[in-house]
C-alpha positions in Angstrom: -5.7 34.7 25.4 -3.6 31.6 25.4 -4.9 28.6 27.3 -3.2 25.9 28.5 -4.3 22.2 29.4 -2.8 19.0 30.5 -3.4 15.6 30.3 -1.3 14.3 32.5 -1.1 10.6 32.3 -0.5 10.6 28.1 2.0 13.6 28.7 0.5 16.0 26.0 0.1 19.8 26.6 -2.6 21.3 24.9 -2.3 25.0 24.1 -4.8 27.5 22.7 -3.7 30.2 21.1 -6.3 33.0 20.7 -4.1 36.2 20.3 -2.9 37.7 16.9 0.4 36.0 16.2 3.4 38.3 16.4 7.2 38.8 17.8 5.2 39.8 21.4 2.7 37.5 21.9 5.2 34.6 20.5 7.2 35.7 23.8 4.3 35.4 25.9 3.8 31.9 24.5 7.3 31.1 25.2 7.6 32.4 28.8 4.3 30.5 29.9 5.0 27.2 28.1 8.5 27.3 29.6 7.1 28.0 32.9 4.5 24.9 32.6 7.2 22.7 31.2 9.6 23.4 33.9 6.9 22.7 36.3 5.3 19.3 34.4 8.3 18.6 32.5 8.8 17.6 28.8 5.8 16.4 26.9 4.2 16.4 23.2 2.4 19.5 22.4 -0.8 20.5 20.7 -0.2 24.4 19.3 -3.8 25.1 18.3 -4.2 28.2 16.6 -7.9 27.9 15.5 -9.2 30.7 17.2 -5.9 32.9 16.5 -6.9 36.2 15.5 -6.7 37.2 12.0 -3.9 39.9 11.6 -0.7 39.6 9.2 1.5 37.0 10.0 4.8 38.5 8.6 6.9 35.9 6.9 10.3 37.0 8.1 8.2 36.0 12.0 8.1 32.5 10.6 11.8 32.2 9.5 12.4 33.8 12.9 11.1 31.2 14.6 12.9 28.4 12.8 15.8 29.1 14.6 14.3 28.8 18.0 15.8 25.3 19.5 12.6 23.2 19.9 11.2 23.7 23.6 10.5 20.1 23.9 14.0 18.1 22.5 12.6 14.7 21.0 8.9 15.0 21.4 6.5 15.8 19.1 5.0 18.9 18.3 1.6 19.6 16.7 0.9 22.6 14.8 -3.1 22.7 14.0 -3.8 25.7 11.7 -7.1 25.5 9.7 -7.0 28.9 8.3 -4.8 28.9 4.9 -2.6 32.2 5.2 -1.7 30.3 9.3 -1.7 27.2 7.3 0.8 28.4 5.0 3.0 30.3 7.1 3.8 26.9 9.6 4.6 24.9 6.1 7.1 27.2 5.6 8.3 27.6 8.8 8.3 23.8 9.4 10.4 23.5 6.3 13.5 25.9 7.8 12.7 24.1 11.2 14.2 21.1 9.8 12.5 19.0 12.9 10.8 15.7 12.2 8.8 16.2 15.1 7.0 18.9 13.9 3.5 18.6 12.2 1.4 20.5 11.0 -2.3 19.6 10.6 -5.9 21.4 9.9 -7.5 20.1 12.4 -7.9 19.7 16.4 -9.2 15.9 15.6 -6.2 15.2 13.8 -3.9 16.0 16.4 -5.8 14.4 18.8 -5.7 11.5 17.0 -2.0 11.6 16.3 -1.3 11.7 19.7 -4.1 9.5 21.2 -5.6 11.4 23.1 -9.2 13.1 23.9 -10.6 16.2 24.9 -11.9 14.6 28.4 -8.2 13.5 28.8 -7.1 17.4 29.3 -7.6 19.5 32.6 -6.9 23.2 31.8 -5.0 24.9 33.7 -5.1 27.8 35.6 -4.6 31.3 34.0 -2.3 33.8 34.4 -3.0 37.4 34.5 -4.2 39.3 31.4 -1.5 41.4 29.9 -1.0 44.5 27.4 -1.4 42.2 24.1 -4.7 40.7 25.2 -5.9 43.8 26.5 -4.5 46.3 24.0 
């Protein structure tokens, strides 16, 4: 499942990640975030993948995704990854992203923190339909 939530009046997106992370549900991401960010418009964004689930995470994915243009132009972007391998994986990915909007942290609090903002700051937002990758 991915989640989405908003706080509004500091313009951060928080999104939960909570599929494995691959080419498919990286497209999923993609479509929905675009969607909310058409709708909203541009903001900083939390990518929390704490609760992603374990599965390989295919190196040649990460430099994949360096080349994606940044969905946000000039705002930051959070990366929170406490598992190592994840960890790991967004370093190296961040380093081919070339972007010095891009963090990436260990922990929820620290992106909160970097950003200002709290939990009670976010509404979440409603959710789409389950699709094949969540219930495959």
């Amino acid at each position: 499942m991915i989640t989405f939530s908003l706080a509004r009046t500091k313009q951060v997106l928080w999104i939960e990640f909570g599929l494995a992370i691959s080419q498919q549900s990286y497209l999923r991401l993609d479509e929905e975030r675009a969607a909310i960010l058409q709708r909203e418009g541009p903001m900083n964004l939390i990518m929390d993948f704490t609760a992603a689930v374990p599965a390989p995470f295919p190196s040649d994915l990460a430099l994949a995704r360096a080349y994606v243009p940044s969905p946000v132009p000039g705002r930051r972007r959070l990366y929170v990854a406490p598992q190592d391998l994840v960890f790991g994986m967004f370093r190296m990915w961040a380093v081919h992203h070339d972007d010095s909007k891009v963090e990436i942290l260990r922990s929820l609090h620290e992106a909160f923190a970097a950003l200002g903002v709290e939990a009670r700051d976010f509404v979440r937002l409603p959710e789409s339909a389950p699709t094949a990758v969540e219930m495959g």
